[in-house]
N, C-alpha and C positions, 0 to 999 in steps of 0.2 A: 475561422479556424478555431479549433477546439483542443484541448486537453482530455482525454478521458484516462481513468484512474482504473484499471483492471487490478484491485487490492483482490476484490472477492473472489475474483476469477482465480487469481494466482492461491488466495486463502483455501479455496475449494481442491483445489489441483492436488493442493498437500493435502487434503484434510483436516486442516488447522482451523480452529476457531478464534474467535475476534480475543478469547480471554488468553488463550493458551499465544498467541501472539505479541500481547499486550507484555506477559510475564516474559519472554524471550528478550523484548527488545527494550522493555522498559520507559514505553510510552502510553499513557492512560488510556482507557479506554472509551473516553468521550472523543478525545484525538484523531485515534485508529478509524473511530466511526465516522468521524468527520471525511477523512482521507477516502476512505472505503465508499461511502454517498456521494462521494464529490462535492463536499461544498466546502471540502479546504481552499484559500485562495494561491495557496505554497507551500512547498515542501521543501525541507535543508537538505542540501545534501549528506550531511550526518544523517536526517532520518533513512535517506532511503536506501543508504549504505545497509543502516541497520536493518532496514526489511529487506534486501534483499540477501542480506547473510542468514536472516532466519529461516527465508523463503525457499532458498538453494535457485536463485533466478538472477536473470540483469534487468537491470534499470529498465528497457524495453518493454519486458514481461509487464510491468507495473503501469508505466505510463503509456498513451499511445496519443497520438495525434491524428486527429481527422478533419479534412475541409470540409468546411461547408456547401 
């Protein structure tokens, strides 16, 4: 089982870019990137509050689970 990160998915939906995201929520943007490629190993729950107030989404939208 897996984690997959739908940042870009949900980035793309709005139209938002990694910068214009970055400035909203106030996390770097080496960060963001990280989250966005999937090679963050976690996420606070603080961040994902904050992307998903920026996003206009839930926590779902963002993350998703899949078996292998």
């Amino acid at each position: 089982m897996r984690i997959i990160v739908n940042l870009d998915v949900m980035m793309a939906k709005r139209k938002m870019s990694l910068n214009e995201l970055s400035e909203k929520v106030g996390i770097t943007l080496a960060n963001l990137s990280n989250l966005k490629t999937g090679k963050a190993k976690a996420i606070r729950f603080s961040t994902l509050q904050l992307l998903c107030n920026a996003l206009a989404c839930q926590p779902g939208d963002i993350l998703e689970f899949v078996e292998e």
